[in-house]
C-alpha positions as CSV (number, residue, x, y, z in Angstrom):
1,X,37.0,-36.3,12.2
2,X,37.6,-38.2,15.1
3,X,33.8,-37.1,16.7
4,X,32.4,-39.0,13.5
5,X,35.0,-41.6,13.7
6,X,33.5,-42.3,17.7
7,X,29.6,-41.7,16.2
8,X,30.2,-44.3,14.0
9,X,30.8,-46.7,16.2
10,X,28.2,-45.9,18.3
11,X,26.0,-47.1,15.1
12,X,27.3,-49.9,13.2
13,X,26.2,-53.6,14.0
14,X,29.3,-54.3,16.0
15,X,28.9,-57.4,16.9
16,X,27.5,-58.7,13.4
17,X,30.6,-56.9,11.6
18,X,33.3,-58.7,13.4
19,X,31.7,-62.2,13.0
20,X,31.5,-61.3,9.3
21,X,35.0,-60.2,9.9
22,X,36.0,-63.2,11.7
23,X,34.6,-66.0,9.0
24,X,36.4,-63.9,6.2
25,X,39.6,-64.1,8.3
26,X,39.3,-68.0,8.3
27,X,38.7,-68.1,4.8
28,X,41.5,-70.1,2.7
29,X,40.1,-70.0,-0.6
30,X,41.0,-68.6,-3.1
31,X,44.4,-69.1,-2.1
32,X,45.8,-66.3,-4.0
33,X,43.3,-63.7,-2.6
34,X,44.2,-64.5,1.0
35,X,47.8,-64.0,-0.6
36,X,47.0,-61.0,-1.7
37,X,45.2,-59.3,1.0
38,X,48.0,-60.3,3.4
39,X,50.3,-58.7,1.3
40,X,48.6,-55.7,0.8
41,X,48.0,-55.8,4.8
42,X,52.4,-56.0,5.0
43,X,52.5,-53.0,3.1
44,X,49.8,-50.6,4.5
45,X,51.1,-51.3,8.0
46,X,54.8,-52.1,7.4
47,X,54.6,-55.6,9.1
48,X,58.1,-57.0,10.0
49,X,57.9,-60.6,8.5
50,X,61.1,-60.8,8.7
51,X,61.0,-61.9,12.3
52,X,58.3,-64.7,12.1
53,X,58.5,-67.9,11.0
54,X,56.5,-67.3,7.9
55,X,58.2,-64.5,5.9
56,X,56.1,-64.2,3.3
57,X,52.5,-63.7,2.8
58,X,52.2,-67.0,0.6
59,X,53.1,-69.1,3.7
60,X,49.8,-68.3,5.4
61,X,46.8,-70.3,4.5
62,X,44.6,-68.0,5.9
63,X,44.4,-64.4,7.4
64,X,44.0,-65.2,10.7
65,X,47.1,-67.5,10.2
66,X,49.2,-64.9,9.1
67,X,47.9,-62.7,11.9
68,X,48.7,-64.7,14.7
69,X,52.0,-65.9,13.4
70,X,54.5,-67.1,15.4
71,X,58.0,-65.7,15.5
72,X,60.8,-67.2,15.1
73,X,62.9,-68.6,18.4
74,X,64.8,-65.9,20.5
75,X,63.2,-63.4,18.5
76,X,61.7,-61.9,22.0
77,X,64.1,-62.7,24.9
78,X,63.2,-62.6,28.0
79,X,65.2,-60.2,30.6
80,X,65.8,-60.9,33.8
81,X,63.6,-58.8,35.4
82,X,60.4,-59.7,37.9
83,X,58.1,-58.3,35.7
84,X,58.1,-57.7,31.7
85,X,56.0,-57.2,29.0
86,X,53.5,-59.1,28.1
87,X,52.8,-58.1,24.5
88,X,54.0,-55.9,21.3
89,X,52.5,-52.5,21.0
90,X,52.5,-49.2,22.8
91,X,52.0,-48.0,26.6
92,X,48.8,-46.7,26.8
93,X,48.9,-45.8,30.1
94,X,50.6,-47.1,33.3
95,X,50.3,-45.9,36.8
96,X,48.5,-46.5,40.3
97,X,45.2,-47.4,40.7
98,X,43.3,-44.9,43.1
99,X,40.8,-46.6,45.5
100,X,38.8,-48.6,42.4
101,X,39.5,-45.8,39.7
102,X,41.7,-46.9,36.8
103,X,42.7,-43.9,34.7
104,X,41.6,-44.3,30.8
105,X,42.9,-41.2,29.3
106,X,42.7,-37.6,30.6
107,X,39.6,-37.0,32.1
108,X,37.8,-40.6,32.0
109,X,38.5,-42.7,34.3
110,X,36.6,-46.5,35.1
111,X,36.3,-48.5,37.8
112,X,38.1,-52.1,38.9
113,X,34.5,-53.5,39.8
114,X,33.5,-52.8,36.3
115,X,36.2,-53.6,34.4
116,X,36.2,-57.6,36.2
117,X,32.6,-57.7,35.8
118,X,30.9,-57.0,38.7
119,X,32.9,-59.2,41.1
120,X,33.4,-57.2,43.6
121,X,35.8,-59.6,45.7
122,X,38.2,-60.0,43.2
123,X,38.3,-56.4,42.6
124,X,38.3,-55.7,45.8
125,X,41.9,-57.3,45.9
126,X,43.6,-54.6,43.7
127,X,42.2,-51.4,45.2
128,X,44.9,-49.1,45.3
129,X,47.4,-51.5,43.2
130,X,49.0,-50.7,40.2
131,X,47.8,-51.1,36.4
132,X,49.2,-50.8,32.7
133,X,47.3,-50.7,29.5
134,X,49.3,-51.6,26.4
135,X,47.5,-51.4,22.9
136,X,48.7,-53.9,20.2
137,X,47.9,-52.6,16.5
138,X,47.3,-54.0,13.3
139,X,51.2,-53.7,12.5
140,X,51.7,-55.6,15.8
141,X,52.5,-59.6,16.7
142,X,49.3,-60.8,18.4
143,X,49.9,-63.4,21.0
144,X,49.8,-62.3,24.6
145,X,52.7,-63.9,26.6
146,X,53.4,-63.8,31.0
147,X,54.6,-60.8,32.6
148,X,55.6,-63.3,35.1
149,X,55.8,-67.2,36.4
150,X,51.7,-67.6,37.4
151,X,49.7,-70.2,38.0
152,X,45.9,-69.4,36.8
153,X,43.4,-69.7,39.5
154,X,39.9,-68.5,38.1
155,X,38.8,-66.7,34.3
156,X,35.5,-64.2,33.9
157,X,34.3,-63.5,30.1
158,X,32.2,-60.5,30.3
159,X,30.2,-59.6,27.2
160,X,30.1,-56.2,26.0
161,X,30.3,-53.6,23.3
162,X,33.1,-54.0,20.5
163,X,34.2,-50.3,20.4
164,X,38.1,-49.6,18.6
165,X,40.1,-49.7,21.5
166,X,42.5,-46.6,19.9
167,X,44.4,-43.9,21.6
168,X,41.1,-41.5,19.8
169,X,38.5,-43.8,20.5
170,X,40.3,-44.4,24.6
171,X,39.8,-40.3,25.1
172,X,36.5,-40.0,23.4
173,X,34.2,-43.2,24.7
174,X,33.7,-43.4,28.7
175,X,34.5,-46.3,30.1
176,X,35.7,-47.9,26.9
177,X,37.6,-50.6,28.6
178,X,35.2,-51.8,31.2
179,X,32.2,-51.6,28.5
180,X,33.7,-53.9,25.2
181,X,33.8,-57.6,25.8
182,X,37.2,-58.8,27.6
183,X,38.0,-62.2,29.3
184,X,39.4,-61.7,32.6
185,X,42.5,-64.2,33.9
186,X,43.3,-64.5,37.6
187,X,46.8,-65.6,38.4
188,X,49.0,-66.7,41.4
189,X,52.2,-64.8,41.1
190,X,55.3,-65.5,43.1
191,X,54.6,-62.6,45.0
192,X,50.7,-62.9,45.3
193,X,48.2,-62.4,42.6
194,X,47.9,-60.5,39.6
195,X,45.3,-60.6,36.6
196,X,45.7,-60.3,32.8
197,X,42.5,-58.6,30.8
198,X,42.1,-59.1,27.2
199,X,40.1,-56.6,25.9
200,X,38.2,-57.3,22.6
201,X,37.5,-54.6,20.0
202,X,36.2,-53.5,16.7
203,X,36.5,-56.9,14.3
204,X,37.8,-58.5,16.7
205,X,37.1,-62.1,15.9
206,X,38.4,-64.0,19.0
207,X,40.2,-64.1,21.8
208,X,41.8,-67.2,22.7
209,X,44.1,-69.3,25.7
210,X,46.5,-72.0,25.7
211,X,44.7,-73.5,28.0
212,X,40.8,-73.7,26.5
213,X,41.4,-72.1,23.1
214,X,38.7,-69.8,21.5
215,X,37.0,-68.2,24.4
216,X,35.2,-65.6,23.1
217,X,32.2,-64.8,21.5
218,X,30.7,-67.5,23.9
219,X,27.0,-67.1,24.8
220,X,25.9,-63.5,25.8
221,X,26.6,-63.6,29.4
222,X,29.2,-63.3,32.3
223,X,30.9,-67.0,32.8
224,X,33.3,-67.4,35.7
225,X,35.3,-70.4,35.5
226,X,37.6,-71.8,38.7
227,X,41.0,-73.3,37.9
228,X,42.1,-73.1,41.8
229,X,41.3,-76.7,42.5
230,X,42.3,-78.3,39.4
231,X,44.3,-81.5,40.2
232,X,46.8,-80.6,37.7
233,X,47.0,-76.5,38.0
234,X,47.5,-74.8,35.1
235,X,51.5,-72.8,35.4
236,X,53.0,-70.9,33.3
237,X,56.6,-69.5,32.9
238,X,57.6,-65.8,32.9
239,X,57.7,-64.9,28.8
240,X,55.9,-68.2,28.2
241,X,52.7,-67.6,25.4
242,X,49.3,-67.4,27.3
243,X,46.8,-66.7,24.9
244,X,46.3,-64.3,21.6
245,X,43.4,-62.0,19.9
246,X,42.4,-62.5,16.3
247,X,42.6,-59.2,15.3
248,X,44.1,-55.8,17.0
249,X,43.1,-55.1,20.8
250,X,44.6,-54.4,24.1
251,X,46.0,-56.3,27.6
252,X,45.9,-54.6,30.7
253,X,47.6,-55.9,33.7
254,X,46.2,-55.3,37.6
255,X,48.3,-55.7,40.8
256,X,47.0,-55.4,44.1
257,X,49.2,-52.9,46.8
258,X,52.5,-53.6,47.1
259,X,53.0,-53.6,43.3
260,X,56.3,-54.1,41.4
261,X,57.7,-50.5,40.6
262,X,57.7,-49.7,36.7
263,X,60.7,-49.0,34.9
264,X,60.8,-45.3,34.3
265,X,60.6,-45.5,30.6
266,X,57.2,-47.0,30.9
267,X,54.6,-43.6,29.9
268,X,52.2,-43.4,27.6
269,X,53.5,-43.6,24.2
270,X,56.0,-45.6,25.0
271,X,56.9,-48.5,22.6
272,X,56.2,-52.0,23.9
273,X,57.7,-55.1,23.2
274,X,57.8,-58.6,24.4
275,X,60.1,-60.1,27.3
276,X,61.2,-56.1,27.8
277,X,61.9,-55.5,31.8
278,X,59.0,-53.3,33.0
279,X,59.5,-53.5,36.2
280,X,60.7,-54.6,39.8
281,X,60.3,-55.3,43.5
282,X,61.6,-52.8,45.0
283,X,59.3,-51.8,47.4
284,X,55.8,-49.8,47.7
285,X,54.6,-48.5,44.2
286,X,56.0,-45.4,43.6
287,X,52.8,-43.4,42.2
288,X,54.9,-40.2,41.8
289,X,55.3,-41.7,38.3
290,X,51.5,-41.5,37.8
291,X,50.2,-39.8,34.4
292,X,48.2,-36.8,34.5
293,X,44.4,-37.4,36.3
């Protein structure tokens, strides 16, 4: 099942099904269908309204409204911990990264230079760092917040496939995360830089920032954009919002050498939530912790 569940996305019209996706999503009429389909959508994947400002379906004018819905204040605090977690899901994986390898799942790997499309430089930067993929699904709340105070210095959107980005789909496609289309955002951390990949996916109908809004789909083609010499830089607080996906997808963060140590509960599988410590300072990266190669 999950071979034809891979061979299918090899052949669908990717690209065409999530902008179909996408102007459905952003539909408001008829108001009691978008009702509907939210609610059905609560039920299938046990969605926890309860939290969010909205708690019902009927307070949503559209799809997309309901699926980037804010939560209520305090409903995600933030510990005091030099790094935490930037989004709700589960711990795909989490470990160091070896030379430019960046482990997928067991047996694929993909490289740094790849995955930040083709700048080498940049990649160049977190060479034997540290990494951690966490997947958000359906069920999930889908805005991306800061693992930590940053102040953004430079963004990449690099076009690609729109593969599921799936624990079956993550061991069964090579290079899954360095082939589907991802924006790319370089930060100034208070203990050097770090970056922040939003990975599209499979109806994925947008990614966007606070700072620019809907970034993606632009144009077909790798755009670099420099924030470093902005007269007024763009900062953001630890835990503060930074951008969100329009449907289901993934965040993987990159730190060069010198990493901050992750909290030992941090393996794949591991739930994920918002503002959670996941890590610390304490000295060189411990890569005894690293999942299985």
């Amino acid at each position: 099942m999950s071979t034809l569940f891979i061979w299918l996305q090899y052949c669908l019209p990717q690209h065409l099904l999530s902008r179909i996706v996408g102007a459905l999503a952003h539909a408001r009429q008829p108001r009691w269908l978008v009702t509907w389909v939210i609610r059905r959508f609560v039920a299938h994947y046990d969605v926890n309204l309860a939290e969010a400002q909205g708690t019902d379906a009927a307070d949503y004018p559209s799809f997309n409204a309901f699926f980037t819905r804010p939560l209520k204040p305090g409903a995600r605090p933030v510990a005091d911990a030099d790094l935490v977690c930037p989004a709700d899901g589960v711990v795909s994986q989490c470990g160091a990264i070896h030379g430019d390898r960046v482990f997928q799942a067991k047996g694929r790997h993909f490289s740094l230079d790849e995955l930040l499309g083709g700048d080498s430089a940049r990649s160049s930067v977190f060479r034997d760092g540290a990494f951690a993929t966490i997947y958000l699904s359906p069920r999930d709340y889908h805005r991306v917040h800061m693992p930590m105070a940053g102040r953004l210095t430079a963004t990449c959107y690099v076009p690609g496939r729109l593969f599921s980005v799936n624990a079956v789909t993550a061991e069964g496609v090579d290079r899954l995360f360095a082939r589907n289309e991802r924006l790319v955002c370089y930060f100034e951390g208070p203990r050097g830089p770090f970056a922040m990949v939003l990975v599209g996916a499979m109806i994925v109908a947008g990614i966007e920032t606070v700072w620019s809004g809907q970034v993606a789909p632009p144009p077909r083609r790798v755009m670099t954009l420099d924030y470093a010499a902005l007269p007024a830089p763009i900062s953001l607080e630890r835990g503060d919002e930074m951008g969100r996906f329009l449907l289901a997808s993934t965040v993987i963060l990159l730190f060069p050498p010198g990493a901050p140590v992750f909290n030992a509960a941090l393996t794949p599988s591991a739930s994920a939530r918002i503002g959670d410590a996941m890590g610390a300072y304490d000295g060189a990266y411990d890569a005894s912790s690293d999942p299985i190669m």
